[in-house]
Kinemage of the C-alpha trace (Angstrom):
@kinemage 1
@onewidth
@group {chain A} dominant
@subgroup {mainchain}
@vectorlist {calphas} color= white
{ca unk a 1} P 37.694 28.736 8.460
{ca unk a 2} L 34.807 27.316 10.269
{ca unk a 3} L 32.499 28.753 7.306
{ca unk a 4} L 33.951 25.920 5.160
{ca unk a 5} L 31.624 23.454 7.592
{ca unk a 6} L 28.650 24.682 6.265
{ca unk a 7} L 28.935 23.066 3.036
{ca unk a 8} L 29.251 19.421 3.157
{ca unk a 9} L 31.212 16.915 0.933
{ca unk a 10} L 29.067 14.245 -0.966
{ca unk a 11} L 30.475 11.589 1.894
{ca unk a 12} L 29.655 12.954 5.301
{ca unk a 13} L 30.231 11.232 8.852
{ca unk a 14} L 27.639 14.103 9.963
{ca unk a 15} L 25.201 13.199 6.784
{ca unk a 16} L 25.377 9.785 7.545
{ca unk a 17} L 24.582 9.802 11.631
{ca unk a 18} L 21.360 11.532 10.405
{ca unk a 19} L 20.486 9.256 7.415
{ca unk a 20} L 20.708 6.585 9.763
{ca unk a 21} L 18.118 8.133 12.296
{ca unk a 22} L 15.977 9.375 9.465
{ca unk a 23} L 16.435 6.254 7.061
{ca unk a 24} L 13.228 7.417 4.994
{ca unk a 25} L 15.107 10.295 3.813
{ca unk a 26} L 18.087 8.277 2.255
{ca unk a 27} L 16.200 7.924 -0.889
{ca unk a 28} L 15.780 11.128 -1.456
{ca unk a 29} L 19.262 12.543 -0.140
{ca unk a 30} L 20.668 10.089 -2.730
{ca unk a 31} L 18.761 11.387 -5.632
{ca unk a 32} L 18.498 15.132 -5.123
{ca unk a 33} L 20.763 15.959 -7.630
{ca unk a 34} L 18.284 14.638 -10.043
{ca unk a 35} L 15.103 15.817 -9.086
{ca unk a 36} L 13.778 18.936 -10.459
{ca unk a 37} L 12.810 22.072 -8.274
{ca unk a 38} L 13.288 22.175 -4.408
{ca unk a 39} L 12.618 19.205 -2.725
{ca unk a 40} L 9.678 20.252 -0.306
{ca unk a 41} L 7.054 18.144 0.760
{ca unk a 42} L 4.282 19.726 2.588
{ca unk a 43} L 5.920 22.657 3.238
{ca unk a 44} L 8.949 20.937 5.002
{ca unk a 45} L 12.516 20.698 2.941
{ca unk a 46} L 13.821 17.236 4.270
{ca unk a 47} L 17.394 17.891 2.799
{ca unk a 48} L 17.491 20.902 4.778
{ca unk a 49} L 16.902 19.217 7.651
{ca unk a 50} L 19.720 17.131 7.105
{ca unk a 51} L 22.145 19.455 6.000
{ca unk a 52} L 21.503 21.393 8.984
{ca unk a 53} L 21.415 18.649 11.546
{ca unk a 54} L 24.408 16.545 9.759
{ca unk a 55} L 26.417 19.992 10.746
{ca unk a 56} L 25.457 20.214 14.058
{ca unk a 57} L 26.897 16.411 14.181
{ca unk a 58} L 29.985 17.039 12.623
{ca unk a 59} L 30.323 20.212 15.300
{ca unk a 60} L 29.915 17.663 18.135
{ca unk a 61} L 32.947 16.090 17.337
{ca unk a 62} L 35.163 19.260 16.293
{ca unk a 63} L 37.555 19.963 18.989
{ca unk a 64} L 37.401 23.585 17.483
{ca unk a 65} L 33.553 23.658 19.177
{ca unk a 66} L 33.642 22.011 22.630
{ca unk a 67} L 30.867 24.542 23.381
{ca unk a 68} L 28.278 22.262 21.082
{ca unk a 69} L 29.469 19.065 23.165
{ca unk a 70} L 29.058 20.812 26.254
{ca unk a 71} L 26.102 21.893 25.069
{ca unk a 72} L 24.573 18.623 24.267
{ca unk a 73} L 25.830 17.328 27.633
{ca unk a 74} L 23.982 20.095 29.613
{ca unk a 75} L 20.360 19.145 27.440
{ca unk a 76} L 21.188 15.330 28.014
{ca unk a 77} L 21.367 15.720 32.047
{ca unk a 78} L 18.074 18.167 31.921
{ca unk a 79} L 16.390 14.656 29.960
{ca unk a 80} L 16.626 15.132 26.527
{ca unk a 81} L 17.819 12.212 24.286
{ca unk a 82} L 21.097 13.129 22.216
{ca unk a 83} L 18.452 13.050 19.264
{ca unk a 84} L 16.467 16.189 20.566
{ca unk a 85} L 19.633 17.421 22.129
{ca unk a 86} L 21.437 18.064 18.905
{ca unk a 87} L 18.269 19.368 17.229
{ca unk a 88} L 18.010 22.202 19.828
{ca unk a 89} L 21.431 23.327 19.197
{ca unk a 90} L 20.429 22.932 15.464
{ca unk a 91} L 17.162 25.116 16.003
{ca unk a 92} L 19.739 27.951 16.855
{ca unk a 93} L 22.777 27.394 14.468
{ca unk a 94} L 19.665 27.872 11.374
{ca unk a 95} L 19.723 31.810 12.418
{ca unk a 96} L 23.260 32.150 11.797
{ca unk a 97} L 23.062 29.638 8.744
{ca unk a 98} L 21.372 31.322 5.986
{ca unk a 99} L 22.700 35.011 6.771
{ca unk a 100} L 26.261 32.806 5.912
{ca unk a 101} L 25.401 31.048 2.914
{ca unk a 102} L 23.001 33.258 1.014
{ca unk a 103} L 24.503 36.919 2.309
{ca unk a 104} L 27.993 35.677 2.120
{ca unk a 105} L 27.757 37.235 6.153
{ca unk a 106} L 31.097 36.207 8.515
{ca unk a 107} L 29.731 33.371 10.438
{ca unk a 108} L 29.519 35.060 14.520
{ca unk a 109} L 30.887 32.392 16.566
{ca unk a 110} L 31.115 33.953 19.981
{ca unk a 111} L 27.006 35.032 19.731
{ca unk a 112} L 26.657 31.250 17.729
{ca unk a 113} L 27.923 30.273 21.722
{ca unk a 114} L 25.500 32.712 23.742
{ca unk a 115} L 22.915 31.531 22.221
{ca unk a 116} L 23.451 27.785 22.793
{ca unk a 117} L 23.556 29.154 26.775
{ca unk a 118} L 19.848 30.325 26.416
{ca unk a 119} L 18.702 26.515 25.450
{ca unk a 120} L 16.592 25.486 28.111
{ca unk a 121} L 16.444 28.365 30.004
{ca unk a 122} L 12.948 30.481 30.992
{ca unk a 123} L 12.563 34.045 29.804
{ca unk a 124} L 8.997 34.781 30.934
{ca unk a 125} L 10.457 36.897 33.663
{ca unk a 126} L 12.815 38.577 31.081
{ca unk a 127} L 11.881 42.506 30.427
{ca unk a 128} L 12.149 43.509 26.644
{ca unk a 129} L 14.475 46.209 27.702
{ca unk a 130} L 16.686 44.283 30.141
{ca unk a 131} L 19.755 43.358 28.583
{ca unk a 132} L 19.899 40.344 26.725
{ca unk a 133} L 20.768 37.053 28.523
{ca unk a 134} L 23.041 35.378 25.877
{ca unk a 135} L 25.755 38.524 27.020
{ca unk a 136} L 25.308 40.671 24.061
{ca unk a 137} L 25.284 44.076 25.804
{ca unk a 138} L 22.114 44.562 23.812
{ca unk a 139} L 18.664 45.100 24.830
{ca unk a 140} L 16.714 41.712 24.833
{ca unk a 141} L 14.185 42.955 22.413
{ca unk a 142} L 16.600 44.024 20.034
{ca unk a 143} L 18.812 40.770 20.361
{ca unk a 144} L 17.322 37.195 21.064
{ca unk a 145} L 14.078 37.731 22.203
{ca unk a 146} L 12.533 36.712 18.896
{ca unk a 147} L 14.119 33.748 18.587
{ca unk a 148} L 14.328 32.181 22.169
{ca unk a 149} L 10.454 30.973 20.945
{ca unk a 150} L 12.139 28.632 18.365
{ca unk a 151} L 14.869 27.817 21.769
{ca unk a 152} L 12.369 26.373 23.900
{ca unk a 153} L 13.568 22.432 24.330
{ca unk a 154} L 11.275 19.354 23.944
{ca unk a 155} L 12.050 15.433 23.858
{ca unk a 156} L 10.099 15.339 20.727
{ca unk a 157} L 12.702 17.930 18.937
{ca unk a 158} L 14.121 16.683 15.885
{ca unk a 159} L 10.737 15.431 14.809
{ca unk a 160} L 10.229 15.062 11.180
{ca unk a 161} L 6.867 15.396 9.610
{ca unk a 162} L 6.436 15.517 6.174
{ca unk a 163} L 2.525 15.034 6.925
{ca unk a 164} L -0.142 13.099 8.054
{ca unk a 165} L -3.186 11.294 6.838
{ca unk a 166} L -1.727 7.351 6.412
{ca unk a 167} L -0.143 6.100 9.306
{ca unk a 168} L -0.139 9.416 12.015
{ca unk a 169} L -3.720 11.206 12.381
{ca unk a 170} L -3.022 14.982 14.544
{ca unk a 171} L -0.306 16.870 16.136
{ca unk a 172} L -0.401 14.661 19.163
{ca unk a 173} L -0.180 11.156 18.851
{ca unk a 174} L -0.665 9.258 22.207
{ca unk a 175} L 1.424 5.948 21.214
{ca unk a 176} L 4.375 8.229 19.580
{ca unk a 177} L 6.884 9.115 22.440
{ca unk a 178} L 9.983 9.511 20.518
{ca unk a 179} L 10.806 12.070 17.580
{ca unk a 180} L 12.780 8.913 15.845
{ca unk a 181} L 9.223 6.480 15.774
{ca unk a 182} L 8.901 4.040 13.204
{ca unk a 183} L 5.574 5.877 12.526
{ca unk a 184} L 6.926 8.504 11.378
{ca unk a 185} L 9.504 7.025 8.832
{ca unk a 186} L 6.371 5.153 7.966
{ca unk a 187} L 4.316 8.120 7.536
{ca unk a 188} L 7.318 9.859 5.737
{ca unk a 189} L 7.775 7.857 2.949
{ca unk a 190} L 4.280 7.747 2.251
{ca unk a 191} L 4.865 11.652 0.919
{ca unk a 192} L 8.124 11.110 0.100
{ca unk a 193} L 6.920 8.458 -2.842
{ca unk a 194} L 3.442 10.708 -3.922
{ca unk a 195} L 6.768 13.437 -4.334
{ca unk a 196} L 8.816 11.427 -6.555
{ca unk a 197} L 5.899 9.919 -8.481
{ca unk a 198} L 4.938 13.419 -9.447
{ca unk a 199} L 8.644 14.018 -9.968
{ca unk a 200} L 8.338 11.179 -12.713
{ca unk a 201} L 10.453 8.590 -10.692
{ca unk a 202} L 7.995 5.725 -10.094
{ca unk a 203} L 10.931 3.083 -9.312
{ca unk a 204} L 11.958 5.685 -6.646
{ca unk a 205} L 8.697 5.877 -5.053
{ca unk a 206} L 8.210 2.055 -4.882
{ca unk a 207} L 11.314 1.575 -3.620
{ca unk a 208} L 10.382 4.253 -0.577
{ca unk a 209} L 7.403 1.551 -0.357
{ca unk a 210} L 8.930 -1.374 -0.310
{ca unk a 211} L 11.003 -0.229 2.058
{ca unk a 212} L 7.604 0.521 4.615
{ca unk a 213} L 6.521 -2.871 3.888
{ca unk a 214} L 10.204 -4.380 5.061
{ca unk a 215} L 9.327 -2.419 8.380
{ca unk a 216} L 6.371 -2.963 8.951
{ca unk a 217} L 7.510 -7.109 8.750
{ca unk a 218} L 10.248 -6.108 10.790
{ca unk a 219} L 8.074 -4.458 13.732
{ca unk a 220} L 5.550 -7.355 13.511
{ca unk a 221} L 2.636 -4.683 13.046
{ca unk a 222} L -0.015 -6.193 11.046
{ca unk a 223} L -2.043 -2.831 11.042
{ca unk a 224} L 1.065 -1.132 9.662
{ca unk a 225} L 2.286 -3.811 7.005
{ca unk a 226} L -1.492 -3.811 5.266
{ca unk a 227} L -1.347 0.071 5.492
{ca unk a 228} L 1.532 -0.390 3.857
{ca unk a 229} L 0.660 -2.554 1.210
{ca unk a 230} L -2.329 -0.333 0.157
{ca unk a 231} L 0.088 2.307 -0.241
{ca unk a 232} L 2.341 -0.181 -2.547
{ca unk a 233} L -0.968 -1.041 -4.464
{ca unk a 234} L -2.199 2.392 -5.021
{ca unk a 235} L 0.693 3.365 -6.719
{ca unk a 236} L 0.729 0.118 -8.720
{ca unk a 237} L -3.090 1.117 -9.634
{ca unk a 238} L -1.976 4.559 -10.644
{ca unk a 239} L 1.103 3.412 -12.857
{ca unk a 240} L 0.664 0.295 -15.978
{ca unk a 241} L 4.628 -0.027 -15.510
{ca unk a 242} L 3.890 -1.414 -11.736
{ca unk a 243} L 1.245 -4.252 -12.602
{ca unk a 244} L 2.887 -7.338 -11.667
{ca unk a 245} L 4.083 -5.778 -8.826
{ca unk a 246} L 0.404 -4.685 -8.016
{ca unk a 247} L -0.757 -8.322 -8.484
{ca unk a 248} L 1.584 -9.621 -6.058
{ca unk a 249} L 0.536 -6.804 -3.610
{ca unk a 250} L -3.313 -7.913 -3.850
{ca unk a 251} L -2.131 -11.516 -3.281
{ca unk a 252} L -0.932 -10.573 0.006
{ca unk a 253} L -3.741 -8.306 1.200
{ca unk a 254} L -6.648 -10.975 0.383
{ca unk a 255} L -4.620 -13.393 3.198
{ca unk a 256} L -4.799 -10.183 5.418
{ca unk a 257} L -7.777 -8.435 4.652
{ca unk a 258} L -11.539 -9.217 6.531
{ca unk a 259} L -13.740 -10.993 3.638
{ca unk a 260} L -16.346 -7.723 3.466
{ca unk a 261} L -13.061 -5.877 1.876
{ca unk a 262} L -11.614 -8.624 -0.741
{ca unk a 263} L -14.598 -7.870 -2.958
{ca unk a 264} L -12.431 -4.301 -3.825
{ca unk a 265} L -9.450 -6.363 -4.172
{ca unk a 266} L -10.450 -8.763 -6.222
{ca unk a 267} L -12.351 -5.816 -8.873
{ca unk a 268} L -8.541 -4.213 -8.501
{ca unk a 269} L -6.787 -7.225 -9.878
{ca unk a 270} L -9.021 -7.956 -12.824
{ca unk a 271} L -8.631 -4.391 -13.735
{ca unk a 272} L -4.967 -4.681 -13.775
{ca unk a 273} L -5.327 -8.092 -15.469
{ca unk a 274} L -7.137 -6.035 -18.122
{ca unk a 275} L -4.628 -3.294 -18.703
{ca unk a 276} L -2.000 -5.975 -19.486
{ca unk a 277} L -4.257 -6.809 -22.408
{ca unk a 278} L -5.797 -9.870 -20.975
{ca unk a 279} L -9.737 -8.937 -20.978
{ca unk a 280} L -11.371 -12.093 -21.211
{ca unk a 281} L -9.906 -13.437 -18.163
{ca unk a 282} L -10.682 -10.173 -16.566
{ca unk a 283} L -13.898 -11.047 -17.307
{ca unk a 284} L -13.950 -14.186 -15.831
{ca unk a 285} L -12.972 -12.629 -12.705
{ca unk a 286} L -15.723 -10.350 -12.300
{ca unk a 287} L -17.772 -13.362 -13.221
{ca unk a 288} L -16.221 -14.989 -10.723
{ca unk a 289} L -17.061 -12.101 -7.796
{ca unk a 290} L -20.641 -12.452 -8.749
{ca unk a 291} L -20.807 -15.819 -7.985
{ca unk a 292} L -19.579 -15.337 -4.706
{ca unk a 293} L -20.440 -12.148 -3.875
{ca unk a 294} L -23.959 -11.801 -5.542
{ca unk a 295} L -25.734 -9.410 -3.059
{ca unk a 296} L -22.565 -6.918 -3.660
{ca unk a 297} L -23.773 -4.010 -6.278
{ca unk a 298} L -20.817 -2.445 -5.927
{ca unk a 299} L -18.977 -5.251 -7.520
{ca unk a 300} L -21.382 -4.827 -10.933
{ca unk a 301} L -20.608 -0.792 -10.867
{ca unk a 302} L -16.965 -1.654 -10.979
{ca unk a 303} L -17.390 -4.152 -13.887
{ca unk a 304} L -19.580 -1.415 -15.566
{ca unk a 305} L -16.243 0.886 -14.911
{ca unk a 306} L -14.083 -2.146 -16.850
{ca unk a 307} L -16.480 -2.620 -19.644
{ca unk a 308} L -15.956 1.260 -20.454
{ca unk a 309} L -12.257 1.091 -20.039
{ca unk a 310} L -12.173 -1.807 -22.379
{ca unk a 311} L -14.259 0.059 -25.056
{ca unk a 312} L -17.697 -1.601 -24.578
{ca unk a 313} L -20.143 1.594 -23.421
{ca unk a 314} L -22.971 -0.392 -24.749
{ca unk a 315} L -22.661 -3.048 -22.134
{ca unk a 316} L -21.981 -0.753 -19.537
{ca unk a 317} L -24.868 1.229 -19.871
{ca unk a 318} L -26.993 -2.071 -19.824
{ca unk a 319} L -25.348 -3.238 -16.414
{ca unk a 320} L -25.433 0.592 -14.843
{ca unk a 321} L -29.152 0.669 -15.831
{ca unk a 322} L -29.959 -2.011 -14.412
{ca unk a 323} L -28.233 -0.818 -11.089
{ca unk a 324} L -30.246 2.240 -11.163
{ca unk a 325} L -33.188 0.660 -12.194
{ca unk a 326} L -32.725 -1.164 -8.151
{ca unk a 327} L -33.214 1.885 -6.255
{ca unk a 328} L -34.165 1.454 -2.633
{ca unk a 329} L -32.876 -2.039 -2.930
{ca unk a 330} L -29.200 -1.119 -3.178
{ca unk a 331} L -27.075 0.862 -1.274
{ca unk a 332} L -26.907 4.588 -1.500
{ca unk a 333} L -23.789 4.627 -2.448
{ca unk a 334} L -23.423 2.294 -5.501
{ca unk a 335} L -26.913 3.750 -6.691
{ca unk a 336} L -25.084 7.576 -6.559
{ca unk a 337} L -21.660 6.405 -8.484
{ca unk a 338} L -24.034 4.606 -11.244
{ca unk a 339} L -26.552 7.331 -11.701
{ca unk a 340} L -23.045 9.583 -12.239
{ca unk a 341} L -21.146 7.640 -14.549
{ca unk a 342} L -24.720 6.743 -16.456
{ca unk a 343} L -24.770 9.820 -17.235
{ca unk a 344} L -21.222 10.668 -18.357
{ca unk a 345} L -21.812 7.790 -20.794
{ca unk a 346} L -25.115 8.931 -22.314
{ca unk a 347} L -23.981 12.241 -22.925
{ca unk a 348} L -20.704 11.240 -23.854
């Protein structure tokens, strides 16, 4: 029965076409037996996506369902990529994939076919009470025509967003032409390590970094591989397991980084130099920023911040005091964050 297609076997030919489109997703295909809850980021279910679209594959290559091939063929001379192709076809099969797995429903073959003959076609001139065009016999508003919205065919179909914010800013994205981008993989696996981090799988989520920082070298973007490593560094910052790790990220953003930004680098490794235990020579590295940054305030807030992390509110107070004690001679800013955490600390 075709019905037995719908649920795949760990090691899929369909699984694997898309896994190797959507790399970014690997990670968490391979460990979604162990992760607790749905997996939905942002609203989106990336399994799903490749459940659904790793069927669709496997149906282009069933000689039970040349209709899907022809299908494909028919999208690919109209100018869609097979990409975008196969996720138009996929955009239909989802109506008659849920009725089948959760309501046990027969799977409807011969209206699964209409309906692949209404991709790409225009219904604007289509009455609600003309019969519907996939053949039904039925009126169109009582057949297809709420779904033909979800039929309409794009180049950027197959798209998959899991959000925005790092590396993709906006639905429309001027230098992104292709639903298969590096951006978005890039942008992808930002979420996808923020999801396992919060599932409790750091190693996971670095590894989902890592593997953005291997692109980005591989693409020869420089804008993209220190994007990137501030990703791998704010999870490093976040997590005490992922401090020599963090280290090694700083080392390679101060040889990318203008100088007016390696001031919050160099505050960022002496704190994680701290939380391995080793305080005096996190001292010595703020020392050290104040020698060669001595105009910076903001560098003498953030050694206020260590000197309360490492138990020593008395000296903090003494260097935020003297911070707010420069008003109109420092910047906004730093003046605001030390008048806060002044306070905190007084009251405290």
């Amino acid at each position: 029965m075709f019905e037995e297609g719908f649920f795949l076997p760990e090691e899929d030919r369909g699984v694997e076409v898309i896994l190797s489109e959507h790399p970014e997703i690997r990670i968490l295909w391979e460990r979604r037996a162990q992760l607790a809850g749905p997996i939905e980021i942002n609203g989106v279910n990336p399994i799903l996506h490749v459940m659904l679209e790793g069927i669709v594959e496997n149906q282009l290559n069933d000689p039970e369902m040349p209709e899907v091939r022809e299908t494909v063929e028919r999208l690919e001379k109209a100018g869609l990529s097979r990409h975008a192709a196969r996720a138009a076809i996929a955009n239909v099969f989802i109506y008659h994939f849920f009725p089948v797995l959760k309501e046990k429903k027969t799977f409807d073959r011969q209206k699964y076919i209409r309906q692949l003959g209404l991709l790409g076609k225009d219904f604007k001139k289509t009455g609600r009470n003309e019969p519907c065009p996939c053949g039904s016999g039925v009126k169109f508003k009582k057949c297809c025509a709420s779904a033909v919205k979800d039929w309409q065919i794009s180049p950027m179909l197959g798209r998959l967003t899991l959000g925005q914010g790092s590396y993709i800013l906006g639905v429309d994205f001027p230098d992104i032409d292709s639903p298969l981008h590096p951006l978005y993989q890039l942008e992808n696996r930002v979420h996808i390590a923020r999801f396992l981090a919060n599932q409790g799988d750091v190693e996971g989520a670095a590894q989902a970094l890592k593997e953005n920082i291997i692109l980005a070298e591989t693409h020869n973007q420089e804008s993209w591989l220190s994007n990137a490593l501030y990703d791998m560094l704010d999870l490093c910052l976040n997590y005490p397991q992922m401090s020599e790790e963090g280290l090694a990220t700083i080392e390679r953003l101060l040889h990318l980084v203008r100088d007016d930004a390696k001031g919050y680098l160099l505050c960022d490794r002496a704190d994680i130099v701290a939380r391995t235990g080793r305080v005096e020579e996190a001292d010595r590295m703020f020392q050290d920023i104040f020698e060669t940054m001595p105009a910076w305030h903001f560098g003498r807030y953030r050694y206020a911040l260590h000197l309360s992390d490492t138990g020593r509110n008395d000296q903090a107070i003494t260097v935020l005091q003297d911070l707010v004690a420069k008003k109109g001679r420092i910047d906004t800013e730093t003046y605001q964050a030390a008048v806060d955490v002044l306070n905190d600390l007084m009251t405290g």
